[in-house]
KETORPA-637028 format. One record per residue (C-alpha): residue number from 1; residue in one letter; x, y, z. Coordinates in nm, 4 decimals. Layout:
N
{nr = NUM&rest = a&X = X&Y = Y&Z = Z};
...
***
This chain:
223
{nr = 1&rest = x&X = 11.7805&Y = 8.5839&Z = 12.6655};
{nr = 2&rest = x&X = 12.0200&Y = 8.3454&Z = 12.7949};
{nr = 3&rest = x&X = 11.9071&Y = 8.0869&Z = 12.6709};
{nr = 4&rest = x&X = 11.8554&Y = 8.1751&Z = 12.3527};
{nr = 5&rest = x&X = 12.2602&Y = 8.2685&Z = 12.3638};
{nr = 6&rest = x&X = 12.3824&Y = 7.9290&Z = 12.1276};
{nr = 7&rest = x&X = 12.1414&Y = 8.0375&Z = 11.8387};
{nr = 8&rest = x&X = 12.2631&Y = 8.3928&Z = 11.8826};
{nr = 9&rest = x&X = 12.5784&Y = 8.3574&Z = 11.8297};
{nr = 10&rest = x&X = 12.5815&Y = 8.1733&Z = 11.5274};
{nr = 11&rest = x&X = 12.3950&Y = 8.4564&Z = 11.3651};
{nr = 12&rest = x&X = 12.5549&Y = 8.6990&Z = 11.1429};
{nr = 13&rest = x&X = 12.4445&Y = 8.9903&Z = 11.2795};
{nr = 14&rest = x&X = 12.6689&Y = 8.9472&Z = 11.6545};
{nr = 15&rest = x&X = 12.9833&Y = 8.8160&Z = 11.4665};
{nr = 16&rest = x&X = 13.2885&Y = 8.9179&Z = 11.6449};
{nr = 17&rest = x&X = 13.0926&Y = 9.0550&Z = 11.9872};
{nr = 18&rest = x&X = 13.1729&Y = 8.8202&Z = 12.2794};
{nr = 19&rest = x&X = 12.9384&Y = 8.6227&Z = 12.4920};
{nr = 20&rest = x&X = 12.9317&Y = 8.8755&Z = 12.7780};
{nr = 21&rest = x&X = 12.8619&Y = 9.1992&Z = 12.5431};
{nr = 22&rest = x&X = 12.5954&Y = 8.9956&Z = 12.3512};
{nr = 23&rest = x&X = 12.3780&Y = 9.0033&Z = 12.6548};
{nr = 24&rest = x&X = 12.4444&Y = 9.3747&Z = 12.7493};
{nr = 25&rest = x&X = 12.4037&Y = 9.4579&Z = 12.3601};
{nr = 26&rest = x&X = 12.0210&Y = 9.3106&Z = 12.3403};
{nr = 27&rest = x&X = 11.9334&Y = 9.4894&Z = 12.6590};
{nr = 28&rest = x&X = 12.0637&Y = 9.7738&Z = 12.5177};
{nr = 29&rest = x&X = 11.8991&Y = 9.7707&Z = 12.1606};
{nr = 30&rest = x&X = 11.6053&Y = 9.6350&Z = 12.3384};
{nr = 31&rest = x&X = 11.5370&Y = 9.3144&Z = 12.1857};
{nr = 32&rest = x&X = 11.1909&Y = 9.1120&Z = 12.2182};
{nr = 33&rest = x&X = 11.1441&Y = 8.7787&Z = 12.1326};
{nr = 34&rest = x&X = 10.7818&Y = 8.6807&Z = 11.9917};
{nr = 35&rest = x&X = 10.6230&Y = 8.3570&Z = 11.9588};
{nr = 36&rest = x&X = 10.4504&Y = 8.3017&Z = 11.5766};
{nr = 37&rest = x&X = 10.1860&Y = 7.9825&Z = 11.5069};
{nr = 38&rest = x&X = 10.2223&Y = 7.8001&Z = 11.1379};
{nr = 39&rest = x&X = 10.0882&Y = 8.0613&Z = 10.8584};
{nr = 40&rest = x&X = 10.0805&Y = 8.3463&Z = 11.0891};
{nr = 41&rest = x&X = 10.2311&Y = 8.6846&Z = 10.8822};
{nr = 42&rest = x&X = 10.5381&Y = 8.7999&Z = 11.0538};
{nr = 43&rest = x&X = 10.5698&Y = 9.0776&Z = 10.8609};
{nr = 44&rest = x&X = 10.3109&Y = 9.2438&Z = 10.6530};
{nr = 45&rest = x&X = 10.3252&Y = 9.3422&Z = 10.3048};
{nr = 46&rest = x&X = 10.2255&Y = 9.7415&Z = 10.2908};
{nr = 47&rest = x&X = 10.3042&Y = 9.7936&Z = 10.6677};
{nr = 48&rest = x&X = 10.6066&Y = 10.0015&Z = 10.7673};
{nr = 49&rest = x&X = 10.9267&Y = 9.9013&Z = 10.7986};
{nr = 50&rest = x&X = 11.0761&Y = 9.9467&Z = 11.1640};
{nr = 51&rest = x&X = 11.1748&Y = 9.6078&Z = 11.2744};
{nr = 52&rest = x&X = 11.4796&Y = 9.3544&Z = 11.1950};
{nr = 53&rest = x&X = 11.3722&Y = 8.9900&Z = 11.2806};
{nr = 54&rest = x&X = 11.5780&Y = 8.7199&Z = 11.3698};
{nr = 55&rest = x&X = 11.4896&Y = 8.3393&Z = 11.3573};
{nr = 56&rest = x&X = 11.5409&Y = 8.1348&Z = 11.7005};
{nr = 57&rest = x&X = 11.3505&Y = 7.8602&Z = 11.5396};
{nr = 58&rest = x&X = 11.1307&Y = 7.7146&Z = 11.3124};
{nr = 59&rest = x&X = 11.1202&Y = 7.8676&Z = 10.9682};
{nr = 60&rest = x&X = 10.9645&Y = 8.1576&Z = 10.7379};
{nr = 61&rest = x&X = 10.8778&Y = 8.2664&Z = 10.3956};
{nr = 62&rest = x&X = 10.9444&Y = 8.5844&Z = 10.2775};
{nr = 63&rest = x&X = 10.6845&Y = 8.5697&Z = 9.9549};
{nr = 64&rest = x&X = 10.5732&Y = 8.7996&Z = 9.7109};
{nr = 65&rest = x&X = 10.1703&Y = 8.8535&Z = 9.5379};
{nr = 66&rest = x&X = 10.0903&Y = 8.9891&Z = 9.2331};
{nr = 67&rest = x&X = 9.7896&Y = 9.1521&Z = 9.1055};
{nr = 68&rest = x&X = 9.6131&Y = 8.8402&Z = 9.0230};
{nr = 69&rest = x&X = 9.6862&Y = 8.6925&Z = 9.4065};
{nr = 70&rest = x&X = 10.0109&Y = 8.4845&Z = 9.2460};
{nr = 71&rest = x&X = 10.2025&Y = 8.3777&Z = 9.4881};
{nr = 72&rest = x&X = 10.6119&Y = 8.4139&Z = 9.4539};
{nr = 73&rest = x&X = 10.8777&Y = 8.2679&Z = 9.7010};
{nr = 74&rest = x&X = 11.1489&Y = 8.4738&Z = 9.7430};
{nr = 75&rest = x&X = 11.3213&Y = 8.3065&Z = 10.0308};
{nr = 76&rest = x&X = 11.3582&Y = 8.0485&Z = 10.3158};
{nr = 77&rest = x&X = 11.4019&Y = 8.2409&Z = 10.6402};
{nr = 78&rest = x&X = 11.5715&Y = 7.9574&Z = 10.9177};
{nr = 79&rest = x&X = 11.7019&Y = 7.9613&Z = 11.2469};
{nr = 80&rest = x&X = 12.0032&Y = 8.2537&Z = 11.2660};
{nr = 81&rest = x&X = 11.8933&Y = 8.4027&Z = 10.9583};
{nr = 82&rest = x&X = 11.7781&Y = 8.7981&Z = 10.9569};
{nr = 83&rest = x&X = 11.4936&Y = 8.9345&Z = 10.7498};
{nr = 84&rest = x&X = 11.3376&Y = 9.3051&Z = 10.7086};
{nr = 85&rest = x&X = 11.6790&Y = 9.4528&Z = 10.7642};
{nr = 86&rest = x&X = 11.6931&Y = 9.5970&Z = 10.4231};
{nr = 87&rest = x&X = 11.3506&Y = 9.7844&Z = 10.4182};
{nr = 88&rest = x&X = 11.3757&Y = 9.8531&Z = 10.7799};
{nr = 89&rest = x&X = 11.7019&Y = 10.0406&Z = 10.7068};
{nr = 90&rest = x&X = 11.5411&Y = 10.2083&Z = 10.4362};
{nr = 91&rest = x&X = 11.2985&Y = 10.3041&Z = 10.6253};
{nr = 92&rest = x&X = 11.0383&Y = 10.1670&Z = 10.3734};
{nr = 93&rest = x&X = 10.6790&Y = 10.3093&Z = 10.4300};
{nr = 94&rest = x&X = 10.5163&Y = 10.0110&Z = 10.2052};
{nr = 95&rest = x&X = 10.6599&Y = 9.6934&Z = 10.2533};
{nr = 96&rest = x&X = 10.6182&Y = 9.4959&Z = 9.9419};
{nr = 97&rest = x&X = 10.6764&Y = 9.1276&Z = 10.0860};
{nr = 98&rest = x&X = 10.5194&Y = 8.9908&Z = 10.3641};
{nr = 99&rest = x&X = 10.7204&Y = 8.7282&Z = 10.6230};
{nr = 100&rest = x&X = 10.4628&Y = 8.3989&Z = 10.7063};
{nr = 101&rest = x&X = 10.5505&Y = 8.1141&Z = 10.9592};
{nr = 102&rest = x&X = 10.6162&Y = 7.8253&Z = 10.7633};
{nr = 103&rest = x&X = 10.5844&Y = 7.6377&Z = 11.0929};
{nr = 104&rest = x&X = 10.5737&Y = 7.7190&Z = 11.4409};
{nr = 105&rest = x&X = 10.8596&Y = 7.9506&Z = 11.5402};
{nr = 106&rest = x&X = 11.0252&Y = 8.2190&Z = 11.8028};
{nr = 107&rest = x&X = 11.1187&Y = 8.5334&Z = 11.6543};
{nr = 108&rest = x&X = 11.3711&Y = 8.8241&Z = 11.8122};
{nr = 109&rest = x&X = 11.3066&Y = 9.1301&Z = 11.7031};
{nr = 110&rest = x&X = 11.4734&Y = 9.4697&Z = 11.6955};
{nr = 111&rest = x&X = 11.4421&Y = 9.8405&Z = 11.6574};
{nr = 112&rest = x&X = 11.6573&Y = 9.9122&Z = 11.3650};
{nr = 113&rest = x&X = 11.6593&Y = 10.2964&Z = 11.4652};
{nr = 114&rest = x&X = 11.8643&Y = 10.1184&Z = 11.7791};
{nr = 115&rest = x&X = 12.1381&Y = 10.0005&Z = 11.5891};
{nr = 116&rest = x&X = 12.2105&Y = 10.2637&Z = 11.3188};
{nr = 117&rest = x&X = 12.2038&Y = 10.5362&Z = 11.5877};
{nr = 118&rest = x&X = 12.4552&Y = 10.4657&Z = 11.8745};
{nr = 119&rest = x&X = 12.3070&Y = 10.4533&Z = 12.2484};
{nr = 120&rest = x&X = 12.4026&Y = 10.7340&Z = 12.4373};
{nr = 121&rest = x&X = 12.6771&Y = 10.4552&Z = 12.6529};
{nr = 122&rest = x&X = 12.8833&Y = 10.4835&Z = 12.3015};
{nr = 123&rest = x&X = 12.8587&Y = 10.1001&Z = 12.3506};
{nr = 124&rest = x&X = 13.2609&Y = 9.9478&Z = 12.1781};
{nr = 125&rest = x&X = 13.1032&Y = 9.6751&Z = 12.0199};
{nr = 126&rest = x&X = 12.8258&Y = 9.9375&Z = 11.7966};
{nr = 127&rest = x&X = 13.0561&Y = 9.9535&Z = 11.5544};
{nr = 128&rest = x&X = 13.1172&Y = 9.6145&Z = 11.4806};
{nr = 129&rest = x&X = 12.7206&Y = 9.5594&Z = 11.4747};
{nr = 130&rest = x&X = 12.6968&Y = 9.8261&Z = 11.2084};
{nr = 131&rest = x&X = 13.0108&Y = 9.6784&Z = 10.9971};
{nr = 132&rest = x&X = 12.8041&Y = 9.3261&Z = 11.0545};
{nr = 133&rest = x&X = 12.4704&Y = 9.4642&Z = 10.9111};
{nr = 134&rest = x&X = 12.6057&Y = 9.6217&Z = 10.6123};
{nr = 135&rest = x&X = 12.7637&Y = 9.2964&Z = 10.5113};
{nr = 136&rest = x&X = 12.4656&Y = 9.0733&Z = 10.5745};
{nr = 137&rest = x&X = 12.3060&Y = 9.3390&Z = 10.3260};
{nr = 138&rest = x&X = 12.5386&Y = 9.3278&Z = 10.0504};
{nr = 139&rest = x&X = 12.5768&Y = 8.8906&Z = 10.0817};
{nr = 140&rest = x&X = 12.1621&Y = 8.9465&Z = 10.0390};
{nr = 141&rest = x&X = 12.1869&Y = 9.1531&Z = 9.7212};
{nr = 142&rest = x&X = 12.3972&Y = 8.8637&Z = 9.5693};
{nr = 143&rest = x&X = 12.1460&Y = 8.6056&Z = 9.6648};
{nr = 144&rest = x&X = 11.8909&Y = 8.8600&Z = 9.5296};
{nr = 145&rest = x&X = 12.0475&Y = 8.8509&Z = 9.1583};
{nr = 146&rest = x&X = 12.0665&Y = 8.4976&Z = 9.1952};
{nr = 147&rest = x&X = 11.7466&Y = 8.4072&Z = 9.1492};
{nr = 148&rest = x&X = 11.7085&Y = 8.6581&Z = 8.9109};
{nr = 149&rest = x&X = 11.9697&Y = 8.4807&Z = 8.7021};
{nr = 150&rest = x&X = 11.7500&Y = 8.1405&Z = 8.7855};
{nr = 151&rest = x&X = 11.3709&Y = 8.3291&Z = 8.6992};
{nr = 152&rest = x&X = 11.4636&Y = 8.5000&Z = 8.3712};
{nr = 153&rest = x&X = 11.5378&Y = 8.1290&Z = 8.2046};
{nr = 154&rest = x&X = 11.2658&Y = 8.0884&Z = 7.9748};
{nr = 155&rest = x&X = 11.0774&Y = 7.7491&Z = 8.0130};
{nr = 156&rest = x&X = 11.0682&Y = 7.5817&Z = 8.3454};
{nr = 157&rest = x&X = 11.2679&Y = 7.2650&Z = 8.2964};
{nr = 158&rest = x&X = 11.5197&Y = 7.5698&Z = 8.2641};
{nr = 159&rest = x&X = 11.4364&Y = 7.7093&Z = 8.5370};
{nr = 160&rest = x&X = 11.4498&Y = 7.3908&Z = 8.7873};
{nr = 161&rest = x&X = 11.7613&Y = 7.2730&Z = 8.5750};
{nr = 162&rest = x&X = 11.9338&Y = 7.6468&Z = 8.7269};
{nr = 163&rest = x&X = 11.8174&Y = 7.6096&Z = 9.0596};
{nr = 164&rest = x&X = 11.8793&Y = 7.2518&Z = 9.1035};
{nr = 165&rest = x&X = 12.2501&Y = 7.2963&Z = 8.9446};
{nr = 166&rest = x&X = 12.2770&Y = 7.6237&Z = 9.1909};
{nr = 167&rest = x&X = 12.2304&Y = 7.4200&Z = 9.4893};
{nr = 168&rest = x&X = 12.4637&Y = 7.1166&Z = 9.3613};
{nr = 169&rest = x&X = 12.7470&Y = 7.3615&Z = 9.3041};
{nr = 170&rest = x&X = 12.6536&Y = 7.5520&Z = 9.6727};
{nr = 171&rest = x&X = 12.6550&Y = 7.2002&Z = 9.8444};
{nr = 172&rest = x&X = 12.9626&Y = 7.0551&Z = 9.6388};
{nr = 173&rest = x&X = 12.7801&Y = 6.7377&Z = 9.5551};
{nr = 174&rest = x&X = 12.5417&Y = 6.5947&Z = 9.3450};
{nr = 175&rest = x&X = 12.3383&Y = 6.4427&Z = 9.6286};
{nr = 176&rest = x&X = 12.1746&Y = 6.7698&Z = 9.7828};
{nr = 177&rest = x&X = 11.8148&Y = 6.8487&Z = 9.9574};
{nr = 178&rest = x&X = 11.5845&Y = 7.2049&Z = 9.8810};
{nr = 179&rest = x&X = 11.4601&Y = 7.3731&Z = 10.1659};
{nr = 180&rest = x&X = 11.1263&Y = 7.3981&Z = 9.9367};
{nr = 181&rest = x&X = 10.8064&Y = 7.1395&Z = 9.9399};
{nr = 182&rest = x&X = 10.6623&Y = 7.0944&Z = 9.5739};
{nr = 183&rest = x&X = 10.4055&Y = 7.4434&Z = 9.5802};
{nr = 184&rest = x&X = 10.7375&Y = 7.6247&Z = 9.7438};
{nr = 185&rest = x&X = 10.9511&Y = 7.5693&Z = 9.5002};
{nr = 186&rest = x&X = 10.7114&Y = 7.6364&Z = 9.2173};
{nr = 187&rest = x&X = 10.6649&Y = 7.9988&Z = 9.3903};
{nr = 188&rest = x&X = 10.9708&Y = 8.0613&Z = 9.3707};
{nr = 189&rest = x&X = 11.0901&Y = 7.9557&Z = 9.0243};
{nr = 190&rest = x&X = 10.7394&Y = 8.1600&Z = 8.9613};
{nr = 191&rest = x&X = 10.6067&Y = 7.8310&Z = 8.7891};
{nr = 192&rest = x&X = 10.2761&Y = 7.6889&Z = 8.7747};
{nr = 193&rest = x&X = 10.2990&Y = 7.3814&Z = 9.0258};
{nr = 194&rest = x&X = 10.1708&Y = 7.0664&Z = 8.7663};
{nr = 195&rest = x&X = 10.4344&Y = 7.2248&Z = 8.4867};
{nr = 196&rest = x&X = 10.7226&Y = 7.1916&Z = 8.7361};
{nr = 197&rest = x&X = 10.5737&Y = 6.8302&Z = 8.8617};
{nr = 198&rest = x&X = 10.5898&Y = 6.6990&Z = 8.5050};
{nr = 199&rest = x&X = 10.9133&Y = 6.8330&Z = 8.4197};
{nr = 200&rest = x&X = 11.0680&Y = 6.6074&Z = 8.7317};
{nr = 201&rest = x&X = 10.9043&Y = 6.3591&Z = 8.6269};
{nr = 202&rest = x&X = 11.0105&Y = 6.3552&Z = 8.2562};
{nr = 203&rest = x&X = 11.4222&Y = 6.4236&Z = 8.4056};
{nr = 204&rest = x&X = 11.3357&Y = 6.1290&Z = 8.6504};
{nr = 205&rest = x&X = 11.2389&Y = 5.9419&Z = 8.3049};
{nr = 206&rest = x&X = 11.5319&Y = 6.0603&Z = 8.1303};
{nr = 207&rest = x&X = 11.7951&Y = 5.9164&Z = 8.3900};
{nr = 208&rest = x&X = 11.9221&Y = 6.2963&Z = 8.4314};
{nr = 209&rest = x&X = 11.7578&Y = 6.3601&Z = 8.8146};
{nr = 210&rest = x&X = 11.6617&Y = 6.0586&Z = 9.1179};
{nr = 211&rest = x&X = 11.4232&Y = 6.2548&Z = 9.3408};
{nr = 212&rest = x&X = 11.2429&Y = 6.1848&Z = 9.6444};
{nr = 213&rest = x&X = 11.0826&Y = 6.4956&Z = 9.8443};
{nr = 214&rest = x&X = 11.2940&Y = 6.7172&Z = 9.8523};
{nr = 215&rest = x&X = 11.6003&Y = 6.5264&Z = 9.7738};
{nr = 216&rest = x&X = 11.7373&Y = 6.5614&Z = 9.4389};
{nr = 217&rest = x&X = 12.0373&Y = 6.4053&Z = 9.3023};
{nr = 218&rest = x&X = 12.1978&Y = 6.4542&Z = 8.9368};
{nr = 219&rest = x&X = 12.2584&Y = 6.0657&Z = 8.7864};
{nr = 220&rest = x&X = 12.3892&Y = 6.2717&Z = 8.4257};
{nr = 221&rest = x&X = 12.4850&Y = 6.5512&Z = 8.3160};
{nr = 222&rest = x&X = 12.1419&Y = 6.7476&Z = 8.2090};
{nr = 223&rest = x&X = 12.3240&Y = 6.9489&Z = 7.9087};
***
């Protein structure tokens, strides 16, 4: 576990526990760490809830299908970030996401019946694990309505106009990278991938966006 200490502590979930109780605390809640190949599924949608993961590296998507097999992003799950904490607290009994390796990655994950119900060593630091889950829950119900705000826009040049302006304002510049490839980020504006290609290329051809990859950057004002 030791060496997985650096990572650890920059995640949200151990803020405010110190080096020392860190290492006791995962003993205690009996954390695993798991080893996932590119396009493996983490997390399953339909399974049970009962685990909270947490990236030690490489990344995830948390995505979405419909009916027809459409395919929605919901999020970008990197090193230090925790997913399945929500329906694992809820105790969900039909998952409706599933969690895929976007690339090879390590995984940690937890018993969330460990940390909502305190260890009979009425471990000090419990408490502050709690108070740190509840708040990682509430920042992910923000980010939830976010891209609510950015998916109800009606056409998609609205759409990528949103989302693009979103992460300008997040990264206080208008020189900014995605953390989506081209078929990412049409999942998860819910666009069909050619539509959202054109529309780049016709702001490219409008001076409004530069792009490259996934670098965008604003020359004009798009409004």
């Amino acid at each position: 576990m030791e060496k997985y200490l650096k990572i650890l502590k920059k995640c949200s979930l151990f803020y405010g526990i110190s080096d020392d109780n860190l290492l006791k605390m995962l003993t205690c809640l009996g954390a695993r760490i798991i080893g996932f190949d590119k396009k493996y599924t983490i997390f399953a949608e339909g399974n049970t809830a009962k685990y909270i993961g947490i990236m030690l590296s490489g990344t995830a998507h948390t995505v979405q299908m419909d009916y027809f097999g459409n395919r929605s992003v919901l999020s970008v799950i990197k090193p230090t970030h925790i997913f399945g904490e929500a329906f694992a607290c809820a105790e969900a009994e039909n998952v409706p996401v599933s969690v895929i390796a976007s690339e090879p990655c390590e995984v940690m994950l937890i018993d969330c019946g460990h940390i909502l119900h305190t260890c009979s060593n009425n471990c000090g630091f419990h408490q502050q694990l709690i108070f740190n889950l509840m708040k990682d829950l509430a920042t992910k119900n923000i980010m939830f309505h976010q891209k609510i705000e950015i998916t109800s826009k009606r056409t998609t040049r609205e759409k990528l106009l949103a989302y693009l302006l979103f992460r300008a304002k997040e990264q206080g510049a208008d020189s900014f990278d995605i953390p989506f490839d081209r078929q990412a980020l049409a999942d998860y504006l819910e666009v069909d991938r050619s539509g959202l290609s054109a529309e780049i290329s016709k702001l490219c051809r409008e001076g409004i966006l530069e792009c490259r990859k996934n670098h965008f950057e604003f020359l004009n004002k798009p409004y």
